[in-house]
MDAnalysis code that builds the backbone (N, CA, C; Angstrom):
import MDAnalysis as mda
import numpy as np

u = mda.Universe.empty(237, n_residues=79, atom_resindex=np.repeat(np.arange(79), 3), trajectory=True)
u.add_TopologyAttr("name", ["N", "CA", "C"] * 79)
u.add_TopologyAttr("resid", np.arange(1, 80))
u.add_TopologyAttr("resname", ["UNK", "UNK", "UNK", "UNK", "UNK", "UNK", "UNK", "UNK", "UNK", "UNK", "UNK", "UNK", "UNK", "UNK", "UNK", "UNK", "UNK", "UNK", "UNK", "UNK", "UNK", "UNK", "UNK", "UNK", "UNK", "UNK", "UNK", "UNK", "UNK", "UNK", "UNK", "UNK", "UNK", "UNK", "UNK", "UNK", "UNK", "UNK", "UNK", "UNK", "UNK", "UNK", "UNK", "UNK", "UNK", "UNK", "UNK", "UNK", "UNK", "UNK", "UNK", "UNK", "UNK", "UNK", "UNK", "UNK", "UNK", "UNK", "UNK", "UNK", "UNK", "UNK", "UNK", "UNK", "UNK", "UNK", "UNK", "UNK", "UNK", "UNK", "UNK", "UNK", "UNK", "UNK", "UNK", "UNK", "UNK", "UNK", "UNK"])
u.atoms.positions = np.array([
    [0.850, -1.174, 0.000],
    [0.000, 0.000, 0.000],
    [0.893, 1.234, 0.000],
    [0.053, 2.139, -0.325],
    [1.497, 3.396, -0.746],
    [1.236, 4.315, -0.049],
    [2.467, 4.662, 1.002],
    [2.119, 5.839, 1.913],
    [0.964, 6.715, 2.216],
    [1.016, 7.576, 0.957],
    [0.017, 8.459, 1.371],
    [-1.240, 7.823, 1.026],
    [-1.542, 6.937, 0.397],
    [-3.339, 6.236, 0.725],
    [-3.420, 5.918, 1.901],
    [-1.837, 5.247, 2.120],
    [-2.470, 4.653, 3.640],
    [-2.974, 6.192, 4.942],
    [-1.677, 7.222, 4.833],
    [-2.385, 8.470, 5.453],
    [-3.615, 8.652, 5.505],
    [-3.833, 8.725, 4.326],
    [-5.168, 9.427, 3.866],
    [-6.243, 8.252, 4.745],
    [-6.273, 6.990, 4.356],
    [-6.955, 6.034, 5.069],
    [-7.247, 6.150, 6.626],
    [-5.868, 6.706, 7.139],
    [-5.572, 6.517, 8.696],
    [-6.406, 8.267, 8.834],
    [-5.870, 9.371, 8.227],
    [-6.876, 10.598, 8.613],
    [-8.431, 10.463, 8.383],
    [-8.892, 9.882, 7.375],
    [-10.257, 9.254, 7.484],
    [-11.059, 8.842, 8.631],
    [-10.222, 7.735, 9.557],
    [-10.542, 6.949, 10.232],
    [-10.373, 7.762, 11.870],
    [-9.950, 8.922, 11.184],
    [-9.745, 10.214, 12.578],
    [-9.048, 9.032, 13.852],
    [-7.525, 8.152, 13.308],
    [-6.853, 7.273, 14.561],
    [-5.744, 7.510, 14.228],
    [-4.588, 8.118, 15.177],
    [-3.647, 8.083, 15.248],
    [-2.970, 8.561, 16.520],
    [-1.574, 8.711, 16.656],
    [-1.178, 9.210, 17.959],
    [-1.348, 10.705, 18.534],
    [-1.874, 11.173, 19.379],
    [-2.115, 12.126, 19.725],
    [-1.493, 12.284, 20.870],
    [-0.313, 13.304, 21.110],
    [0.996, 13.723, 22.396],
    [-0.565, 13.118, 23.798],
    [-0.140, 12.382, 24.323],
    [-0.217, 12.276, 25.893],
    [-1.723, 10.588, 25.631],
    [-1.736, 10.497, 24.693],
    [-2.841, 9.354, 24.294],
    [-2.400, 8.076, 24.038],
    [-1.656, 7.404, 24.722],
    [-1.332, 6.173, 23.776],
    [-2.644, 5.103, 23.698],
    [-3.468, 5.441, 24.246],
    [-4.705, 4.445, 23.875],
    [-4.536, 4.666, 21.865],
    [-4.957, 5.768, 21.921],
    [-5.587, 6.205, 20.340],
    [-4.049, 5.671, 19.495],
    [-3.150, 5.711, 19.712],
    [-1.823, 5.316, 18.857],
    [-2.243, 3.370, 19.006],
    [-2.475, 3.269, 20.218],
    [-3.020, 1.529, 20.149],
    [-3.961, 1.171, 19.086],
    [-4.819, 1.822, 19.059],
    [-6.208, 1.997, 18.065],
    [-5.514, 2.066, 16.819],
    [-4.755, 3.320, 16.019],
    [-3.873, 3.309, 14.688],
    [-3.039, 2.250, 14.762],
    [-2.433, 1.855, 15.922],
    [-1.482, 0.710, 15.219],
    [-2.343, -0.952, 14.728],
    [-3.397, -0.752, 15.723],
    [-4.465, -2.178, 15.103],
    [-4.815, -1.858, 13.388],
    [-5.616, -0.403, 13.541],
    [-5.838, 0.081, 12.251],
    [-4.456, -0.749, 11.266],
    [-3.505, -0.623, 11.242],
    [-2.478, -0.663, 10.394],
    [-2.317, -1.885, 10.005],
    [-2.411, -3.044, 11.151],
    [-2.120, -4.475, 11.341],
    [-3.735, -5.049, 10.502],
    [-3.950, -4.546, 10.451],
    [-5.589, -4.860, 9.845],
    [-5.711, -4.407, 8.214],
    [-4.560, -3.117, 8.035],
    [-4.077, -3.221, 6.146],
    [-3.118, -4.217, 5.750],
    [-2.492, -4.552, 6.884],
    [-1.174, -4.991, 6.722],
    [-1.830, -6.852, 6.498],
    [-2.345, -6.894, 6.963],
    [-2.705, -8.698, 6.591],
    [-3.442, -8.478, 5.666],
    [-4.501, -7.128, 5.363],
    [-5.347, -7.083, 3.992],
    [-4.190, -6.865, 2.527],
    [-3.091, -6.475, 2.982],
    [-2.518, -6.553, 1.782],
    [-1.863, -7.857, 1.680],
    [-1.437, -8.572, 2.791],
    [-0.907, -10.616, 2.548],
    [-1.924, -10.486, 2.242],
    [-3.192, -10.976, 2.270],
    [-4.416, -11.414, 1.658],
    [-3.947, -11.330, 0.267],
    [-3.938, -10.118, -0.262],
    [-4.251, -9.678, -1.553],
    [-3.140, -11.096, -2.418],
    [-1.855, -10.433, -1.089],
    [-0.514, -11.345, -2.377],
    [-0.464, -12.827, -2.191],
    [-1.378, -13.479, -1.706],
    [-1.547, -14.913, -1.162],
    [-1.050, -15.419, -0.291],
    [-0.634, -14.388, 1.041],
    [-0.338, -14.726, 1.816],
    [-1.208, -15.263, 2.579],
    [-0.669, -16.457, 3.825],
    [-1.658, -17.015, 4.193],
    [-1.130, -17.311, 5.596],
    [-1.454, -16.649, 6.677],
    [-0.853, -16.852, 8.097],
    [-1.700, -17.977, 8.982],
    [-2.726, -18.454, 8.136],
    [-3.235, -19.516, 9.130],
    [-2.360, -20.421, 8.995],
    [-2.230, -21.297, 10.424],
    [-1.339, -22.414, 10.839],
    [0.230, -22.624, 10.495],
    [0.262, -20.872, 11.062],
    [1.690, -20.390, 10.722],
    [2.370, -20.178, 12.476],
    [3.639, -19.879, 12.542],
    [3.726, -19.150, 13.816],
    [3.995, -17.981, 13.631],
    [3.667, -16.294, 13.951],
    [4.100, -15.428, 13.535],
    [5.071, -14.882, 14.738],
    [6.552, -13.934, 14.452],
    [7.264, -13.305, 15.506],
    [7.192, -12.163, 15.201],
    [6.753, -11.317, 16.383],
    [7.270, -9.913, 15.906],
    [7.334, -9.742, 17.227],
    [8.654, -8.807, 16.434],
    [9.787, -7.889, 17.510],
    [9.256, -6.629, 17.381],
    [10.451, -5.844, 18.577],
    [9.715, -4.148, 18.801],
    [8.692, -3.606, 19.096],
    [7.877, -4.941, 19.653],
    [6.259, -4.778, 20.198],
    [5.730, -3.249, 20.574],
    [6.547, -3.152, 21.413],
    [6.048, -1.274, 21.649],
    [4.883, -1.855, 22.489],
    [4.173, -0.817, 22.388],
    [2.830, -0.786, 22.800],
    [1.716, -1.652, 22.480],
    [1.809, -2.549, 21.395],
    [1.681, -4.004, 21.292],
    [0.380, -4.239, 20.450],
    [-0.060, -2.981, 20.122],
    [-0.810, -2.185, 18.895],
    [-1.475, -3.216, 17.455],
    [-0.340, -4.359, 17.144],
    [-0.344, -4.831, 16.414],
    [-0.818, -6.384, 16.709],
    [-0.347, -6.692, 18.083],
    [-0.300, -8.159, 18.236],
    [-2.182, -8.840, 18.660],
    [-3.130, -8.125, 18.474],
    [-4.507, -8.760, 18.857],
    [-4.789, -9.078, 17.451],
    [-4.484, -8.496, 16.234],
    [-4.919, -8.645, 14.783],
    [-4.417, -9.735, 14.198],
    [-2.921, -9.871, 14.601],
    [-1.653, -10.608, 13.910],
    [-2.221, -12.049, 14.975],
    [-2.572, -12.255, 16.569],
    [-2.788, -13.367, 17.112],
    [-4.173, -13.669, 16.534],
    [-5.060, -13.387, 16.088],
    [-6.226, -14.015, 15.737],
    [-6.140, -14.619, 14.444],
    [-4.652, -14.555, 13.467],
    [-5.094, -14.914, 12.084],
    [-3.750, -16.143, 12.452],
    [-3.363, -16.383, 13.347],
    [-1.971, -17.383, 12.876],
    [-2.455, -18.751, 13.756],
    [-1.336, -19.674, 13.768],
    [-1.229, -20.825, 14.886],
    [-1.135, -20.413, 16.278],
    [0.265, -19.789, 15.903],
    [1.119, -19.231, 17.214],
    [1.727, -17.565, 17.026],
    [1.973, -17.149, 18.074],
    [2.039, -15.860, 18.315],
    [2.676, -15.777, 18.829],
    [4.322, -15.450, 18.595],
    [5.353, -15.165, 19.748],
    [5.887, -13.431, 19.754],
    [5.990, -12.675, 20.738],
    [6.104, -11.069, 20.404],
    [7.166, -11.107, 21.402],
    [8.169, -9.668, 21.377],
    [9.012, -9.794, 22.049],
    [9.576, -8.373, 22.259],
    [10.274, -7.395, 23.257],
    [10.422, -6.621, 22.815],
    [11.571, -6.223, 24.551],
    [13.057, -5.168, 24.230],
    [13.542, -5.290, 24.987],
    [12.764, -4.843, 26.320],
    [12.240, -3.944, 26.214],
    [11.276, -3.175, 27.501],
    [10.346, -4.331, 28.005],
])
């Protein structure tokens, strides 16, 4: 997906980080994880009965979207 659609998508959806909110940056980062498997979809990707890893969890934004479509779910992050 190409930057600025995705902007444009994410200002639409009035979700992103706002100084002192990290709920709403939680909310944009699901938003994101939710294009981000719609575009594997598109290229035949296929995460069922996969294990997925992701690092740099952060705020962890990503990992409720990414655990509902795989086998396994391992996240990790130094903090």
């Amino acid at each position: 997906m190409k930057l600025i659609k995705f902007i444009k998508l994410a200002k639409r959806r009035q979700i992103g980080y706002f100084k002192g909110n990290p709920t709403n940056y939680i909310k944009f980062q699901n938003f994101q994880a939710k294009e981000i498997l719609s575009e594997l979809k598109k290229r035949n990707v296929n995460l069922h009965g996969k294990t997925v890893l992701e690092l740099a969890v952060g705020t962890g934004g990503y990992s409720p979207v990414f655990k509902q479509g795989c086998k396994d779910y391992i996240m990790n992050d130094i903090t």
